[in-house]
C-alpha positions in Angstrom: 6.8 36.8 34.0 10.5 37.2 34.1 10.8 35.0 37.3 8.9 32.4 36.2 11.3 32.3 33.2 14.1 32.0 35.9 13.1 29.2 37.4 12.2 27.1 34.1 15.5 27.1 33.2 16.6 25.0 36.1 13.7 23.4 36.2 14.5 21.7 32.8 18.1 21.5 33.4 17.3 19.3 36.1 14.7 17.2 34.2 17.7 16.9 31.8 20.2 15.2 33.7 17.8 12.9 35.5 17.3 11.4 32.1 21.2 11.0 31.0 21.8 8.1 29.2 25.6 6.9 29.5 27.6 4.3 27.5 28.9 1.5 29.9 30.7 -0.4 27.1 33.1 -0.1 25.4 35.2 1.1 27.8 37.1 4.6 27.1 40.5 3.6 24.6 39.2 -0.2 23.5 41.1 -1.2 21.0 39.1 -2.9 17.8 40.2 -3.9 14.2 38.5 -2.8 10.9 35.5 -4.8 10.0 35.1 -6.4 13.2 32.2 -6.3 15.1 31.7 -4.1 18.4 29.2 -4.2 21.5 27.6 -0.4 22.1 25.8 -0.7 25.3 23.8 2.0 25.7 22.5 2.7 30.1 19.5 4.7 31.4 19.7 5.0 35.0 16.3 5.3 36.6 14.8 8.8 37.0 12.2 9.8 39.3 10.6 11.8 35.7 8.2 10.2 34.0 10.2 9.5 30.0 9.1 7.7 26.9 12.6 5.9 24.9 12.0 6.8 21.3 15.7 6.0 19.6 19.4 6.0 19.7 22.0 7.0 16.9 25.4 5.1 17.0 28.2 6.8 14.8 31.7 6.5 14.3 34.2 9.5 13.0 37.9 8.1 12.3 40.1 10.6 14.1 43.9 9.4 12.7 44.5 12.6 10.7 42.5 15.4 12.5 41.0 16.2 15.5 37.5 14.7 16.3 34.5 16.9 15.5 31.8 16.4 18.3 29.1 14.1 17.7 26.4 17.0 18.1 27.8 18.1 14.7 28.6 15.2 13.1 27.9 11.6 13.7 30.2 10.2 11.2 29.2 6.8 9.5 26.1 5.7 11.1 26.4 2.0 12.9 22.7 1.7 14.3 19.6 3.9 13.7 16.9 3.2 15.6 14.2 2.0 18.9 15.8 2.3 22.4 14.3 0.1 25.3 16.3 -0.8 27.5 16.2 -3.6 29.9 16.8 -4.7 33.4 19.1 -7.8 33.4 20.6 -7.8 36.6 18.8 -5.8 39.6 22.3 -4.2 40.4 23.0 -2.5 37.1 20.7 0.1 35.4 18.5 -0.6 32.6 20.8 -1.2 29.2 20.6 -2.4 25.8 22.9 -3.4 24.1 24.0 -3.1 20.1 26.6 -5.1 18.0 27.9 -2.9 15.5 30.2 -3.3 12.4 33.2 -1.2 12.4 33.6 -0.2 8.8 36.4 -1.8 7.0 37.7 1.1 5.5 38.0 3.2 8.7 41.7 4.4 9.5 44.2 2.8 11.8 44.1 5.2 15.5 41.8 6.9 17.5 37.9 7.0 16.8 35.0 8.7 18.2 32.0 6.8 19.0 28.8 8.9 18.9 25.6 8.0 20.6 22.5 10.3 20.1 20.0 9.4 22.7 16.3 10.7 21.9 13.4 10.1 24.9 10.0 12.0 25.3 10.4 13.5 29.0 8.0 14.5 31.9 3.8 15.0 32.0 4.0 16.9 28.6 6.6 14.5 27.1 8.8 17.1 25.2 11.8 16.1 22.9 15.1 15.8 25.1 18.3 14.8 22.8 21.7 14.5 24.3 24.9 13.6 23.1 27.1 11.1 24.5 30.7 10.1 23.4 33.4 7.2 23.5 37.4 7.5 22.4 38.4 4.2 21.0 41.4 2.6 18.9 41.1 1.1 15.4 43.9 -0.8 15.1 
């Protein structure tokens, strides 16, 4: 029993990273004013796994007076809550959606997190997988 525990681990640490979503825009440092409106674009490379998209989360944190807090822990003021299904637009690029965002108005000149909780249903038994993905940006 114990060495079919070994390998499961693996086993789901691989199914995990085939079905990493990453944030292609904005890119890392972009510099946006308060109350303006941003473009999240959330990627999901293509994975040999069989996946069901349920949703994304897309905080903000203002980091200008202390040190970020990881989005695992705390998403901050929630920009979008909701469906994921990304797209193919272009057959070079991996499937993407993207999501215009306000930037609240009373968030703090200097650097912000941007936090993106990514939820899909993965493999034949289509068990949860949630990761956490982050961006560094400027409110200036």
């Amino acid at each position: 029993m114990m060495f079919k525990s070994i390998l499961t681990v693996p086993l789901f640490a691989a199914l995990a990273l085939a079905q990493g979503a990453v944030i292609g825009y904005p890119p890392q440092g972009t510099s946006v004013s308060p109350g303006s409106s941003l473009t999240v674009q959330v990627e999901r490379p293509n994975s040999l796994t069989g996946s069901e998209e349920v949703a994304v989360v897309i905080g903000i944190q203002s980091c200008a007076t202390r040190a970020c807090i990881s989005p695992a822990e705390y998403m901050g003021s929630i920009l979008y809550n909701g469906p994921f299904a990304p797209q193919y637009y272009d057959p070079e690029d991996p499937p993407y959606q993207n999501f215009t965002v306000q930037i609240p108005s009373t968030l703090a000149s200097g650097t912000a997190l941007i936090g993106v909780a990514h939820l899909t249903l993965t493999g034949a038994g289509l068990y949860p997988f949630l990761e956490v993905l982050n961006r560094t940006i400027t409110i200036s």
